[in-house]
LOGU-504416 format. One record per residue (C-alpha): residue number from 1; residue in three letters; z, x, y. Coordinates in pm, 1 decimal. Example, Ala and Ser with C-alpha at 12.3 -4.5 7.8 and 13.67 -1.06 7.14 Angstrom:
residues 2
  pos  code         z         x         y
    1   ALA     780.0    1230.0    -450.0
    2   SER     714.0    1367.0    -106.0
END
This chain:
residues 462
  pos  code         z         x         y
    1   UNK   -2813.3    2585.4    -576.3
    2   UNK   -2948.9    2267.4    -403.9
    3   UNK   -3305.0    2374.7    -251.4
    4   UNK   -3295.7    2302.9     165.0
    5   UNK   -3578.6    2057.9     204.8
    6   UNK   -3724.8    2019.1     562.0
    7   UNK   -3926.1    1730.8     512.9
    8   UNK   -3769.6    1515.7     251.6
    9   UNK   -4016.5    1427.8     -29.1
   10   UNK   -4004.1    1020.2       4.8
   11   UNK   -4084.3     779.4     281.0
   12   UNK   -3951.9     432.6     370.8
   13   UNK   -4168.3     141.0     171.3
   14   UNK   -4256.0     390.8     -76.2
   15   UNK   -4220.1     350.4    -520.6
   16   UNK   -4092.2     641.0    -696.8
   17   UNK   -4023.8     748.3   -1093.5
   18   UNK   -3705.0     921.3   -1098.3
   19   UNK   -3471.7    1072.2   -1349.5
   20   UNK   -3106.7     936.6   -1253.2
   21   UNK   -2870.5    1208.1   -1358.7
   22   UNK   -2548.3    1064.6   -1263.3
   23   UNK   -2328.6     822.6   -1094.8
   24   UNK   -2207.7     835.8    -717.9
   25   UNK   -1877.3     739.0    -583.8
   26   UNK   -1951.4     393.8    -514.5
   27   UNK   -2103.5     351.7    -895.4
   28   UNK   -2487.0     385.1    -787.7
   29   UNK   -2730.5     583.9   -1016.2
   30   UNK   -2756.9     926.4    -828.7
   31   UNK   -3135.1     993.7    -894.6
   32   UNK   -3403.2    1298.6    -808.9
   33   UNK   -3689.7    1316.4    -675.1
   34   UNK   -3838.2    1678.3    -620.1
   35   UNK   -3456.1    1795.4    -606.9
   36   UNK   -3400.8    1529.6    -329.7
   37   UNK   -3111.0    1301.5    -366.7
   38   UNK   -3162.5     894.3    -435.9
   39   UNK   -2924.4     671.2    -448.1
   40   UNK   -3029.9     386.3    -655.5
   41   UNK   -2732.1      93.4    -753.6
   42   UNK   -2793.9     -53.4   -1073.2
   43   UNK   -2940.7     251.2   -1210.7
   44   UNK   -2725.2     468.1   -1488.4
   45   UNK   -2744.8     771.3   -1622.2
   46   UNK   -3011.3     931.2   -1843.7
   47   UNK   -3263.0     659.6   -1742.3
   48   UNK   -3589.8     723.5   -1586.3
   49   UNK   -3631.2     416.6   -1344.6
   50   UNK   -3865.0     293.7   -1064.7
   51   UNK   -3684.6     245.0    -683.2
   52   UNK   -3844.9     178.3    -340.7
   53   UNK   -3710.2     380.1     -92.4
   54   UNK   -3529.0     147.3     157.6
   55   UNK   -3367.8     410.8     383.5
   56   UNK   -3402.3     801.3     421.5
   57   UNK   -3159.9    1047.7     566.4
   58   UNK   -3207.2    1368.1     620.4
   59   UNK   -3032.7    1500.8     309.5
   60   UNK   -3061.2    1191.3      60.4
   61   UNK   -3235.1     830.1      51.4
   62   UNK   -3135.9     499.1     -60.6
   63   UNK   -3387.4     300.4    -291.3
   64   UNK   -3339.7     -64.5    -460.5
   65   UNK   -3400.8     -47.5    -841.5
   66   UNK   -3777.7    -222.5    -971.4
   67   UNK   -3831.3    -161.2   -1294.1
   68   UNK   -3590.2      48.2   -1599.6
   69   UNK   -3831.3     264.2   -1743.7
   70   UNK   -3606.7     425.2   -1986.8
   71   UNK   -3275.5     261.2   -2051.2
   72   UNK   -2942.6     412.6   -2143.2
   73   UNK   -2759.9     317.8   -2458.5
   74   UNK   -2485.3     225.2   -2203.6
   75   UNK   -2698.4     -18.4   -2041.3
   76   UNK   -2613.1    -392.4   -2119.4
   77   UNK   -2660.3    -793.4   -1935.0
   78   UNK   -2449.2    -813.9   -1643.5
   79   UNK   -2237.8   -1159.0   -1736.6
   80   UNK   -2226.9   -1341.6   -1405.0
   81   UNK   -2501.8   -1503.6   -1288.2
   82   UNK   -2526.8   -1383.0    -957.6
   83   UNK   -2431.0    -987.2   -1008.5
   84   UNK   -2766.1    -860.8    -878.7
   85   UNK   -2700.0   -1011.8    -502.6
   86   UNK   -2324.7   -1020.8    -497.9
   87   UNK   -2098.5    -702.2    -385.4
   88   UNK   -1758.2    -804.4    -580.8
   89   UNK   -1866.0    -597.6    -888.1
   90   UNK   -2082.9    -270.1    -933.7
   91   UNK   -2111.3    -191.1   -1264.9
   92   UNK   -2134.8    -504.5   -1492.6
   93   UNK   -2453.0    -361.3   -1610.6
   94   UNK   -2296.7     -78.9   -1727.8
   95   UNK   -2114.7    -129.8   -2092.9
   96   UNK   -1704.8    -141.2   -2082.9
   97   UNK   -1633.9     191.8   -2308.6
   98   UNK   -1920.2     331.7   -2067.1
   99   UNK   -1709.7     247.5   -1764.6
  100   UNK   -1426.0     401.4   -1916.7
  101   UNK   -1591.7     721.4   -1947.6
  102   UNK   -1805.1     709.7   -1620.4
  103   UNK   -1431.5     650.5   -1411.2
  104   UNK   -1290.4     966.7   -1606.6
  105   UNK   -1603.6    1191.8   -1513.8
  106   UNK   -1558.6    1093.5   -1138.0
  107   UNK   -1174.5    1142.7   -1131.5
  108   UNK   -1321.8    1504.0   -1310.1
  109   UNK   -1552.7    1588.8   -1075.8
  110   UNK   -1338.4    1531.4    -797.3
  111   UNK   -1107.9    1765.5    -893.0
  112   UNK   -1314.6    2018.2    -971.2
  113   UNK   -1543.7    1995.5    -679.9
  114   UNK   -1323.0    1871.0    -392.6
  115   UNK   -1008.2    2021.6    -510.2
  116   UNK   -1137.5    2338.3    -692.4
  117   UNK    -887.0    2318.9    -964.1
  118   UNK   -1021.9    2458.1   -1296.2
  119   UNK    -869.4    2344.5   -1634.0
  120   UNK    -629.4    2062.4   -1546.6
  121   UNK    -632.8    1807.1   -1827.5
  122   UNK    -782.3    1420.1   -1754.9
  123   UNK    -705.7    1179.8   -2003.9
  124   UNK    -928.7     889.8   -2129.6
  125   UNK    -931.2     653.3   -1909.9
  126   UNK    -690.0     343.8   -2028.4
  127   UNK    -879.8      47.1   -2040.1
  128   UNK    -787.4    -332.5   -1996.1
  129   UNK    -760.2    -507.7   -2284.8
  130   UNK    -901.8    -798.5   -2088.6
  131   UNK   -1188.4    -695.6   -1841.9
  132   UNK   -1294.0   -1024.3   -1744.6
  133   UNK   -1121.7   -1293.7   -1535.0
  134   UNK    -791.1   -1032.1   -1484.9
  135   UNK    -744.2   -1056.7   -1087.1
  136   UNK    -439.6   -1223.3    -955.0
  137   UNK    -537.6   -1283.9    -593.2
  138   UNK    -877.3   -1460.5    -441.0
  139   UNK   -1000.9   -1419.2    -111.5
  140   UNK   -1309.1   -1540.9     -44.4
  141   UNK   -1515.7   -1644.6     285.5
  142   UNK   -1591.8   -1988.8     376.8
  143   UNK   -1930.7   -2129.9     562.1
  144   UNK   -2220.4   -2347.4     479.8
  145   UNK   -2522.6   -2308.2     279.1
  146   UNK   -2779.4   -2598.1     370.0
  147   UNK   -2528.1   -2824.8     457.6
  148   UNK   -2273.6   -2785.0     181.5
  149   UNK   -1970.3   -2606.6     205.6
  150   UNK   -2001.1   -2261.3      -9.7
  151   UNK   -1770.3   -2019.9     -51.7
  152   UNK   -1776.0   -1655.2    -195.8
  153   UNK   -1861.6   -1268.6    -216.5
  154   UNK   -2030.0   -1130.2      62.8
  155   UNK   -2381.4    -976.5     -43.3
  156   UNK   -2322.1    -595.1     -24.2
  157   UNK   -2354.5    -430.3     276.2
  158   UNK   -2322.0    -808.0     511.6
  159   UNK   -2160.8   -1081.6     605.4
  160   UNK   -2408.4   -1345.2     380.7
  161   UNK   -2196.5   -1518.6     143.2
  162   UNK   -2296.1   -1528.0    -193.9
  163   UNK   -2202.6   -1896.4    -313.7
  164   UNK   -1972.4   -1893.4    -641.7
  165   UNK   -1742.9   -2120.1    -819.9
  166   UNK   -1661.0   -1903.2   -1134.3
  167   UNK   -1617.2   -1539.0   -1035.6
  168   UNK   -1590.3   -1335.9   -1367.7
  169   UNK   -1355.6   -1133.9   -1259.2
  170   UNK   -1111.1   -1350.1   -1094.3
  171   UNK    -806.7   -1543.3   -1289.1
  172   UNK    -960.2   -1923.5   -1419.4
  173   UNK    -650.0   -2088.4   -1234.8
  174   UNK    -861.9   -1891.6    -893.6
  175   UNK   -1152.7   -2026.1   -1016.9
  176   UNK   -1060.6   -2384.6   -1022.7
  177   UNK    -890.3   -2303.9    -642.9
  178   UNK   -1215.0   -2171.8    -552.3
  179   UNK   -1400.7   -2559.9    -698.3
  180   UNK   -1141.8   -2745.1    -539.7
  181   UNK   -1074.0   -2613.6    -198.4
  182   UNK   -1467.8   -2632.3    -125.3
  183   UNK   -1479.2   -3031.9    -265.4
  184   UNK   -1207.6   -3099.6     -47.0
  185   UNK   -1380.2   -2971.8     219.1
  186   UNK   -1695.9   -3120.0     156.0
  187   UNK   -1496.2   -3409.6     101.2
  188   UNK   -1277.7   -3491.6     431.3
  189   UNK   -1557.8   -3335.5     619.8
  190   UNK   -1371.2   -3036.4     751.2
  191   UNK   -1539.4   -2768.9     963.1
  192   UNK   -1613.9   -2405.9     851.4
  193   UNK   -1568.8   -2107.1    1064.2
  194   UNK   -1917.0   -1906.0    1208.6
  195   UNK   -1802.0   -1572.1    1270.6
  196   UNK   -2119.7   -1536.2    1516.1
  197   UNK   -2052.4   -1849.5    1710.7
  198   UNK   -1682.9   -1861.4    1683.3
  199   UNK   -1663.3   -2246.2    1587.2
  200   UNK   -1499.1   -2411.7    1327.4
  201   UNK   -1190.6   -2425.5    1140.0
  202   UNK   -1132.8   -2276.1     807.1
  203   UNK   -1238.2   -1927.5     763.1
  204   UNK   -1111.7   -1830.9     398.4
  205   UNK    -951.2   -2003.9     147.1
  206   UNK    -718.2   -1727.0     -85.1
  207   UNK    -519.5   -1739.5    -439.7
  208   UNK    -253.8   -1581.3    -561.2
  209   UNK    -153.1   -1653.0    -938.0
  210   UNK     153.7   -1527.4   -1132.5
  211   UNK      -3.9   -1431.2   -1449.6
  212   UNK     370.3   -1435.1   -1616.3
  213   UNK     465.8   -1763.5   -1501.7
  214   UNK     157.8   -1943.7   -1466.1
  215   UNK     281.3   -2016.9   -1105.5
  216   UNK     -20.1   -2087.3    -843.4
  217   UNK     -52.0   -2031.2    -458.8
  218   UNK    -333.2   -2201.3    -241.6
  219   UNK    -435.7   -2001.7     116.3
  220   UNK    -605.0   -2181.2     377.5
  221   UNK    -703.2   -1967.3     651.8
  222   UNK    -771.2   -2144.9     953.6
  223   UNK    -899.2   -2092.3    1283.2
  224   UNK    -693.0   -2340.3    1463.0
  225   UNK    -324.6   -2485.0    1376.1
  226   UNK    -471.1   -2840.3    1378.9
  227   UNK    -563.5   -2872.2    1005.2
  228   UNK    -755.0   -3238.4    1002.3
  229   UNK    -629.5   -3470.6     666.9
  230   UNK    -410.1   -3255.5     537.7
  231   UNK    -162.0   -3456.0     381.4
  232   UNK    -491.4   -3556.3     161.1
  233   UNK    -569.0   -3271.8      86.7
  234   UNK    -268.9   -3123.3     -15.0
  235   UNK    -226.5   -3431.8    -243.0
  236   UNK    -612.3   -3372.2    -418.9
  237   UNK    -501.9   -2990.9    -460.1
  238   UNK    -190.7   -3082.4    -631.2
  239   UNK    -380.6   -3314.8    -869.2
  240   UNK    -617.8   -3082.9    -971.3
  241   UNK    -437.5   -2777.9    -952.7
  242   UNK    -228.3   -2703.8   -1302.1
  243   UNK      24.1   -2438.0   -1166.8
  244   UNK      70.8   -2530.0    -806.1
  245   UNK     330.4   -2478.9    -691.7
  246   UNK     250.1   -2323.0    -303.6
  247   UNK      12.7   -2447.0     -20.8
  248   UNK      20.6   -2223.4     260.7
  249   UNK    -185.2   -2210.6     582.6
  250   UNK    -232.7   -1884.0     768.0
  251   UNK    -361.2   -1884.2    1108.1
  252   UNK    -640.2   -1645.6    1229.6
  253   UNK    -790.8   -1712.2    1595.5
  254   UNK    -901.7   -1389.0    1652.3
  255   UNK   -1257.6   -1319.3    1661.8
  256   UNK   -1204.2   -1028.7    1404.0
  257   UNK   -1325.5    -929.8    1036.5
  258   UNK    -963.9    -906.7     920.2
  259   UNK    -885.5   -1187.4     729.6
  260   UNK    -522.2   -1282.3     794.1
  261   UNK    -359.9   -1380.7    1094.5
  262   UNK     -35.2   -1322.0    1206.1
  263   UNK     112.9   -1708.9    1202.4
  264   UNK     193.9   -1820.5     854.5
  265   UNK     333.0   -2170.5     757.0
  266   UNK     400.8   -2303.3     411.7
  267   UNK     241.3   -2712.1     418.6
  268   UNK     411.3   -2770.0     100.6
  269   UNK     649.4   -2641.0    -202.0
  270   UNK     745.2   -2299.3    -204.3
  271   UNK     724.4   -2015.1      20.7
  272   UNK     642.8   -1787.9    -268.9
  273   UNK     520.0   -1778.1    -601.9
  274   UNK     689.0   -1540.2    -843.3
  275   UNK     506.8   -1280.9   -1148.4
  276   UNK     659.1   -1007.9   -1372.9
  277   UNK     612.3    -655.8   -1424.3
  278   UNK     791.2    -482.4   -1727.1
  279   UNK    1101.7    -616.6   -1724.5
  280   UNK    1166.9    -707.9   -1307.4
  281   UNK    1047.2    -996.3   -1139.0
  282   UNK     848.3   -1037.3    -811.4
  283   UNK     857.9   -1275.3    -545.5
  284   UNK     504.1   -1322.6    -421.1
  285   UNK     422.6   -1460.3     -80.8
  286   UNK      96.9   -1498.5      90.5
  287   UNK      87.1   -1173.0     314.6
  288   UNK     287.7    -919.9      32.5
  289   UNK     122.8    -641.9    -151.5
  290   UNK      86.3    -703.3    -533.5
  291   UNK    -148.7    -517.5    -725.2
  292   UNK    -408.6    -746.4    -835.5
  293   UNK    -411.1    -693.2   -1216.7
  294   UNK     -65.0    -772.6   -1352.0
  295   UNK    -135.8    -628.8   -1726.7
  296   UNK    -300.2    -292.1   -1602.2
  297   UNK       0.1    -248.7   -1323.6
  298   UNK     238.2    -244.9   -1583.2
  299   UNK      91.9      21.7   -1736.0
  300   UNK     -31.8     225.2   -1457.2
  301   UNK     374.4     221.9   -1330.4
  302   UNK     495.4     282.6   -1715.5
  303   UNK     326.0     579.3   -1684.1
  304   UNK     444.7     687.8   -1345.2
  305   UNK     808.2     608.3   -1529.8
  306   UNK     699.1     852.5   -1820.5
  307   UNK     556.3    1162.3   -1554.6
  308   UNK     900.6    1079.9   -1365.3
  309   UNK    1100.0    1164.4   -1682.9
  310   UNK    1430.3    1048.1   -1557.1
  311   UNK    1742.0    1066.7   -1776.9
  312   UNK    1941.8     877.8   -1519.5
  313   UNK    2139.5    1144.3   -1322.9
  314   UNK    1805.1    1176.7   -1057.6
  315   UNK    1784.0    1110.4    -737.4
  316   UNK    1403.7     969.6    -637.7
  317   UNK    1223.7     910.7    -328.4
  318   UNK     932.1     659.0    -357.2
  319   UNK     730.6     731.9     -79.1
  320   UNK     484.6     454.3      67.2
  321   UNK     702.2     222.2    -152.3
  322   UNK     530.4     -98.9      -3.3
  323   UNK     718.9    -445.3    -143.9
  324   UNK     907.8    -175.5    -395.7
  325   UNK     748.0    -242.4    -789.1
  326   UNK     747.0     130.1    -851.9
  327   UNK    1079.1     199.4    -696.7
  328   UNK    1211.7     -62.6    -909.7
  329   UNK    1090.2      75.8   -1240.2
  330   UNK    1209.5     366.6   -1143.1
  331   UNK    1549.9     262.2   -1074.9
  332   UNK    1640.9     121.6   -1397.7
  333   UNK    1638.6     523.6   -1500.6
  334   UNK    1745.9     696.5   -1206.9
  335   UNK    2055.3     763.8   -1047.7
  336   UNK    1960.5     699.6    -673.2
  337   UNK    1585.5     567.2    -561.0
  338   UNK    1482.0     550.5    -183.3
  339   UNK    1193.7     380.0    -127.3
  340   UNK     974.4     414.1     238.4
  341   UNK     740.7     200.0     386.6
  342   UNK     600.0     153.3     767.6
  343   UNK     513.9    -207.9     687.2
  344   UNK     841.7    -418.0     785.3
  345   UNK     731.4    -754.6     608.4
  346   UNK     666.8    -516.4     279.4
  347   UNK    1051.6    -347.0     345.5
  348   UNK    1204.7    -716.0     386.1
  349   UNK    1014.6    -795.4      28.5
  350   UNK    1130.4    -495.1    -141.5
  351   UNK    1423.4    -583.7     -39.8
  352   UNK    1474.8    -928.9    -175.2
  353   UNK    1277.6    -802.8    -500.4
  354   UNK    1597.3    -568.3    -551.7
  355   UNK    1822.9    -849.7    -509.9
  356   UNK    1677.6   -1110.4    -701.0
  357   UNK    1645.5    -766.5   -1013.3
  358   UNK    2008.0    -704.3    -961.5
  359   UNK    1883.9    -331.5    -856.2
  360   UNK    2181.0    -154.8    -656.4
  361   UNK    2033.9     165.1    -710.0
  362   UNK    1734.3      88.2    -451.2
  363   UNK    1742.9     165.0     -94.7
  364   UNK    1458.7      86.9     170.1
  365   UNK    1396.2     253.8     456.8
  366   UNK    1134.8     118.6     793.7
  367   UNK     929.4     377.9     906.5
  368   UNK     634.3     621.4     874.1
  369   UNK     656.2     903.8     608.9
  370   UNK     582.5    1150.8     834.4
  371   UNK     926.0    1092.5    1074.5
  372   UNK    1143.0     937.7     759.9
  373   UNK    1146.9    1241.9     559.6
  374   UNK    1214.5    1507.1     766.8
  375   UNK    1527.4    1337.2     865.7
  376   UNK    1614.2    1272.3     565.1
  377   UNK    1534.6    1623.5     485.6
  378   UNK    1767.9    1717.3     797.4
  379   UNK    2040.9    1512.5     641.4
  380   UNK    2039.3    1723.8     343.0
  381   UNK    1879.1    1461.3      88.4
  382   UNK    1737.0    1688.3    -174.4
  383   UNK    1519.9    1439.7    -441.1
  384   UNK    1468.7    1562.8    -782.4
  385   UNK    1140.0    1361.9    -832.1
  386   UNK     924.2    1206.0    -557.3
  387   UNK     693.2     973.9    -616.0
  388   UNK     394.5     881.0    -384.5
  389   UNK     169.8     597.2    -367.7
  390   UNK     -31.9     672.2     -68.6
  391   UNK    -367.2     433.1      93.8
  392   UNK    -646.5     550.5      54.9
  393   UNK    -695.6     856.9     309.3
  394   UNK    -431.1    1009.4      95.8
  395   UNK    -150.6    1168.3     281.1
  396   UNK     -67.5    1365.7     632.1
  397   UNK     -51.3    1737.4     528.3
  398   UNK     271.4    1711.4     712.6
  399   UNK     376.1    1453.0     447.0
  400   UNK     293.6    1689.4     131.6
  401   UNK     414.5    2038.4     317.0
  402   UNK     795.2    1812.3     359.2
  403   UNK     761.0    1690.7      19.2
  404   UNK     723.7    2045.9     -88.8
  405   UNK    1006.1    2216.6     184.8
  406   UNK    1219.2    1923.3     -10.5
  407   UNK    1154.6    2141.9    -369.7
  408   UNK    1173.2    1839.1    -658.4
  409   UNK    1088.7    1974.9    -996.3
  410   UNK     850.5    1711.9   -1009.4
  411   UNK     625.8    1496.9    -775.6
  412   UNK     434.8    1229.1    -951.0
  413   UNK     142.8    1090.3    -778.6
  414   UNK     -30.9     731.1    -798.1
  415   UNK    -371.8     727.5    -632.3
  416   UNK    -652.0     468.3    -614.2
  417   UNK    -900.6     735.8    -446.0
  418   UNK   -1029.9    1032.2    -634.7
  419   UNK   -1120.4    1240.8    -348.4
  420   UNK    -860.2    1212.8    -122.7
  421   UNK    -609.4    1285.8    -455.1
  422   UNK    -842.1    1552.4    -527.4
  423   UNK    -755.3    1730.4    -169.7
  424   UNK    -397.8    1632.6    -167.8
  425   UNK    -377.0    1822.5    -497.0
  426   UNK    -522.8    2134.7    -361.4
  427   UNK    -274.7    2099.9    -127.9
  428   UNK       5.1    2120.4    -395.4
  429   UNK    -159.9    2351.5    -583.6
  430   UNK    -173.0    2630.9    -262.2
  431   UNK     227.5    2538.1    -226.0
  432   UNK     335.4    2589.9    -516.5
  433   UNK     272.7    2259.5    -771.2
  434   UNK     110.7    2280.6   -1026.4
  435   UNK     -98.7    1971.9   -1173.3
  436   UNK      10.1    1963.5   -1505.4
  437   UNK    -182.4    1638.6   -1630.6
  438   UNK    -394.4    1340.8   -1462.9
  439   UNK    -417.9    1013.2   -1635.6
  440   UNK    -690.2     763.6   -1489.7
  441   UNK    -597.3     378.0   -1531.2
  442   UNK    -890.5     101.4   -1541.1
  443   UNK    -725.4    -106.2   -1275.2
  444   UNK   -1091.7    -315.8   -1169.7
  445   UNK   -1276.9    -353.5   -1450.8
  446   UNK   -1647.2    -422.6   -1358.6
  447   UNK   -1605.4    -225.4   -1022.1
  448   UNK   -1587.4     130.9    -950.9
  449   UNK   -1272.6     174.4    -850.0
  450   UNK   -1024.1     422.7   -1102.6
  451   UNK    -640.3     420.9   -1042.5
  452   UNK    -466.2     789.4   -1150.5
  453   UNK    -144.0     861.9   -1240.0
  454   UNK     -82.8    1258.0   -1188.7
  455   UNK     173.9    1509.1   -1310.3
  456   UNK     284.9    1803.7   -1131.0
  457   UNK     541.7    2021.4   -1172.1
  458   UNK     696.0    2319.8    -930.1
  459   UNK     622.9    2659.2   -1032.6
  460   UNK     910.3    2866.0   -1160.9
  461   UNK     803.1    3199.0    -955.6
  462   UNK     953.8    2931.5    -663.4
END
């Protein structure tokens, strides 16, 4: 048991040797010092390293990593240049197959610790057979770096842009966005948005590519409607631009750190740009939900497909359905899918996405879980398989306890946060589910984010 330290046994300024002996949620090397906590980032485990202590809690204390004393086998050269000060990626430092395996120990740990379940079984983690330069969408801050216009990550923890125009882990078609957006800004002298002053004009610029089609979307968010040259600019993008087919300006004048607006207009071609998964096809348009690695969704949902195991005579609710790409795999199996979201833009979508697939099978309902499916409950829908897709807080216990009142023989849930799956599980588990098998899916290489897939199945004493 963890000792209860009154006086914690480093100070603020001060350099300590630890032993890191793990990593912590966010992929930071958890570290000891006189059985006190440390989080150090950059540190792995089984290395002894050297941190100063930058803040201290009561309970832990945060350091910044000096020196590697002793390094892990795992340990290898971050590949972008500017990993050290930028907070897009956590573990470049950290090899690929050890990512893999550091992912599946936290989706472990989880369960064991935060949902107490003993003995379920947690795949391998399946990898990406490209980890580098695999995200669809860009979205990147805007500002100025001694006079030049810069645009990129923000360092971890603020609002300072780190400057970029090759992110390693972004498509190269977001890349060259990223090098041309800023030279045309530099170039017809366009204002850049100061969040502390609230002046100037364009806050963000964004990409969205389909990796299928090779199809290419350019985002300008802007502070103001007035966009100065923009027929210029629109013609340097498309000259420089291989793919473009979609210039869009969004309109944020809210002093706010979301980054879209509500006021969308399309400057020229197309109002969307469209990408595949499997065998359907997705239109794409500035504001809809698409996961952000096109090869690793496909197999995250082919597995959600396989834990389904429809023969076609099923009838499926896909809860927190979004623009619909699971409900639409699942429909080419089952006999009947109904898909709910609270998002009405993401309902219209998943709509049109059905169309344009041919699905008939499909149908999407407005609202919030938590009202939908009781009254669908009320109406006497009984689902043999529900699938769930929640954000990630997880569900409303009200959510699960319907979901269970509704009895499917099988509940497959997709979840991009370990601990709240971890609780929602524990949930299931006290009402009767049992989770038969969890299968993590490296959907962010280079970051510490894990995807799962899980299988449960109702208890026959039910």
């Amino acid at each position: 048991m963890k000792k209860n330290i009154a006086t914690p046994p480093v100070k603020k300024g001060g350099i300590y040797s630890l032993d890191v002996v793990s990593l912590g949620h966010s992929g930071e090397g958890v570290g000891r010092v006189e059985d006190f906590t440390v989080f150090v980032p950059q540190a792995l485990p089984g290395e002894k390293v050297k941190a100063k202590i930058i803040e201290v809690k009561k309970n832990y204390a945060k350091g910044v990593l000096l020196t590697v004393e002793t390094a892990s086998p795992r340990r290898t050269t971050a590949k972008c240049p500017i990993y050290k000060s930028c907070g897009g990626c956590q573990l470049q430092h950290l090899t690929y197959e050890g990512q893999l395996e550091s992912k599946r120990q936290t989706v472990v740990d989880a369960i064991t610790r935060i949902g107490k379940l003993d003995g379920v079984p947690v795949h391998a983690t399946l990898g990406c057979t490209k980890p580098w330069y695999y995200r669809n969408k860009m979205q990147f801050p805007v500002g100025l770096a001694d006079g030049a216009v810069v645009a990129g990550c923000f360092a971890q923890g603020t609002h300072t842009i780190i400057p970029t125009t090759e992110c390693t882990i972004q498509h190269q078609a977001n890349n060259v966005i990223l090098q041309e957006v800023q030279a045309a800004l530099h170039e017809f002298g366009i204002s850049v948005y100061d969040e502390n002053t609230g002046t100037g004009l364009v806050r963000h610029v964004l990409g969205r590519v389909g990796v299928a089609t090779g199809e290419v979307m350019v985002v300008l968010v802007t502070a103001a409607k007035h966009l100065p040259h923009k027929e210029q600019i629109i013609d340097r993008l498309k000259n420089r631009i291989p793919g473009l087919v979609s210039v869009i300006q969004n309109v944020n004048g809210r002093k706010t750190n979301v980054i879209m607006g509500e006021e969308t207009q399309t400057l020229w071609g197309r109002d969307t740009i469209t990408d595949r998964l499997g065998d359907c096809s997705f239109a794409i348009s500035a504001r809809s939900f698409f996961q952000v690695n096109t090869t690793q969704a496909a197999v995250l949902y082919e597995k959600a497909l396989e834990y389904a195991d429809l023969s076609g005579q099923e009838v499926v609710i896909d809860a927190y359905c979004g623009t619909g790409t699971i409900s639409l795999f699942l429909a080419q199996k089952a006999k009947k899918v109904y898909g709910i979201e609270i998002v009405e833009p993401a309902i219209r979508d998943a709509r049109l996405n059905a169309e344009r697939n041919q699905v008939e099978n499909a149908e999407f309902i407005v609202g919030d879980a938590v009202d939908v499916l009781p009254r669908l409950f009320k109406e006497g829908l009984r689902p043999d398989v529900i699938v769930v897709d929640p954000p990630r807080a997880g569900c409303d216990r009200q959510v699960l306890e319907t979901f269970v009142n509704m009895k499917p023989q099988r509940i497959v849930y997709v979840s991009c946060n370990p601990s709240s799956l971890a609780r929602d599980l524990a949930v299931f588990n006290e009402q009767g589910y049992e989770t038969r098998e969890v299968q993590p899916v490296d959907m962010f290489p280079q970051t510490f984010h894990v995807e799962c897939c899980v299988w449960l199945k109702r208890k026959h004493s039910l």
